[in-house]
C-alpha positions in Angstrom: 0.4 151.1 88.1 -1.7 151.0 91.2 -1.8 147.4 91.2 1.6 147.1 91.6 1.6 150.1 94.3 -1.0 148.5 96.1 0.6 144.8 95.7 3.9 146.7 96.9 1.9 148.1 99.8 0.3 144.1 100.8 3.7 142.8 100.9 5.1 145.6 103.1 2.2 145.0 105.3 3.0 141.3 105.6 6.1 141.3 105.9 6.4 144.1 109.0 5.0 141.6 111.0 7.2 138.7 110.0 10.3 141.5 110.9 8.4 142.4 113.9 8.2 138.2 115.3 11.8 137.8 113.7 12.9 140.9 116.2 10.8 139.2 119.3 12.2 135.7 118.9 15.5 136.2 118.2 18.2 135.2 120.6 20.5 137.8 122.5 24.1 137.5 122.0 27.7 137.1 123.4 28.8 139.7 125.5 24.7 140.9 126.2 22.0 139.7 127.6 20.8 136.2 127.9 18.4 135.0 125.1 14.6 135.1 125.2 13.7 131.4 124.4 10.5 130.8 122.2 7.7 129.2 123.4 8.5 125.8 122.6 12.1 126.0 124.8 12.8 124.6 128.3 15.2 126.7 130.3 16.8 125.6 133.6 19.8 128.1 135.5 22.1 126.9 138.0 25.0 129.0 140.2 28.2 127.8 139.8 31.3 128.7 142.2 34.7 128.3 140.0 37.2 126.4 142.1 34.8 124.6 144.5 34.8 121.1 144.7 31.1 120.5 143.0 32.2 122.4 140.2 35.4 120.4 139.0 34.1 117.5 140.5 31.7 117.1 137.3 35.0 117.9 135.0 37.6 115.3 137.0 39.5 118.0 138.5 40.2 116.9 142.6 41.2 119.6 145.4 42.3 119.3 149.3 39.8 120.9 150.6 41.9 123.6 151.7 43.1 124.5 148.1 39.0 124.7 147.2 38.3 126.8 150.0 41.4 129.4 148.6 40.0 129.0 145.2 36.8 129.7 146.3 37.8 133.3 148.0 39.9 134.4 144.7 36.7 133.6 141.7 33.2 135.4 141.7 30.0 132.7 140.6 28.1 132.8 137.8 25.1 131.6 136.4 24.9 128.6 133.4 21.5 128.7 131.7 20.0 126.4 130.1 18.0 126.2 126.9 16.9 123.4 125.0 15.0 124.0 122.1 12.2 122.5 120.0 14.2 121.0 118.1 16.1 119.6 120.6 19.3 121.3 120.2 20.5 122.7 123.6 22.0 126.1 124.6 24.5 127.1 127.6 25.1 130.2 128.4 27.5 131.6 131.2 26.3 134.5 132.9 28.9 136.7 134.8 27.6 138.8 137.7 25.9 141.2 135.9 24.3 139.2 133.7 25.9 139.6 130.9 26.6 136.5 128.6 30.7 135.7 128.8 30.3 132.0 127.1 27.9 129.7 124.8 27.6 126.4 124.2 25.6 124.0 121.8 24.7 120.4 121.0 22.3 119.1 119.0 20.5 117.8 115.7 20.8 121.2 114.2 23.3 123.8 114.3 21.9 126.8 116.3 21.8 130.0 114.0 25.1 131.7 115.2 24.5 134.8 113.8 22.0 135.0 116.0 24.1 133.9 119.6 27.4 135.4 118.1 25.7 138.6 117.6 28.3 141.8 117.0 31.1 139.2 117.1 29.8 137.4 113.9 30.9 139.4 111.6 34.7 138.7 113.0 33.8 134.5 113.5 33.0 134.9 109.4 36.5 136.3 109.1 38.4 133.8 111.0 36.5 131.3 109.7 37.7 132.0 106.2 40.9 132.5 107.0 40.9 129.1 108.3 39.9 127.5 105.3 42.2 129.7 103.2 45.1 129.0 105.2 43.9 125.0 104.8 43.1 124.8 101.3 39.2 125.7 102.1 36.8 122.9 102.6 34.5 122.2 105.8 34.7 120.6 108.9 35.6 121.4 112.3 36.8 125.2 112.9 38.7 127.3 115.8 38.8 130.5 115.7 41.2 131.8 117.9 41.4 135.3 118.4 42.9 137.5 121.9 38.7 138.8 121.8 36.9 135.7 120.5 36.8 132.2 121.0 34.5 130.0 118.8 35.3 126.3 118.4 32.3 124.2 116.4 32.2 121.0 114.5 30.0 118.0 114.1 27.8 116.4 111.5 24.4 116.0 110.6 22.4 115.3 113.5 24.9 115.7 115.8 26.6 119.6 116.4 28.7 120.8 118.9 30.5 124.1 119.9 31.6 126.5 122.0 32.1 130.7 122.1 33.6 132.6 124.5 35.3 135.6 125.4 38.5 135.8 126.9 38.8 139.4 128.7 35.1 138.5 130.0 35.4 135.4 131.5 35.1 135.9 135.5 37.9 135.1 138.1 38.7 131.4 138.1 37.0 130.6 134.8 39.0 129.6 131.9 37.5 128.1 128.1 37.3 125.0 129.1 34.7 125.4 131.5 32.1 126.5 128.4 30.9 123.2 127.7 
């Protein structure tokens, strides 16, 4: 009996600090902070101003100058930050303002673990997700969940993922779903 107690006790005591580096590493979520990259992640920020002619420029979109510089008045900036990871799958997220996390975006080899970048909002992807495939006869493949609080879009293949979360009461001034890229 105190074999197993004291087996029972080893395990607890390795596995605390597994819970303990799973709690450190893992990645904040939509509609929170930013994440907190491990150690083997590059991360690069840049400012963006929706409506101003740099920022459409890279998406096709041409202004007058005097329709940018209107644009420009009406929408607040925020912040894209960058993350690519160690195994080379890279992560976008749009900051608003106050640094809270409106929009993500992925592509890479692997699928990033959404559970993890959806965070409170997973539990309503899952749901959406399977009423997708209900409504289509179930399988895999590409999926859009749609909902008036949650966007998430992902598809892909092996080696190659893509997709996109937003959501839409957060999104700043000027800023629609297709600017999460």
């Amino acid at each position: 009996m105190w074999s197993c107690i004291r087996r029972a006790g080893i395990i607890t005591a390795l596995a605390l600090p597994c819970s303990f580096f799973a709690v450190q590493s893992a990645n904040a979520a939509l509609g929170g902070a930013p994440m907190t990259p491990s150690g083997d992640a590059s991360v690069s920020s840049r400012t963006v101003q929706p409506g101003s002619g740099a920022a459409n420029a890279a998406q096709g979109v041409m202004r007058s100058a005097s329709n940018a510089a209107s644009a420009t008045s009406a929408t607040a900036s925020y912040t894209v930050r960058e993350t690519k990871l160690g195994n080379g799958t890279v992560v976008r997220e749009y900051l608003a303002a106050d640094g809270s996390v409106f929009g993500i975006a992925w592509r890479g080899p692997q699928m990033p673990d959404l559970s993890d970048l959806l965070g409170t909002y997973f539990p309503q992807y899952v749901a959406g997700v399977n009423a997708v495939r209900a409504a289509r006869g179930g399988g895999h493949g590409p999926v859009a969940v749609e909902q008036s609080s949650l966007v998430v879009r992902s598809g892909g293949h092996m080696g190659a993922f893509n997709g996109q979360a937003w959501l839409p009461a957060a999104l700043p001034a000027g800023v629609s779903g297709s600017d999460i890229q």
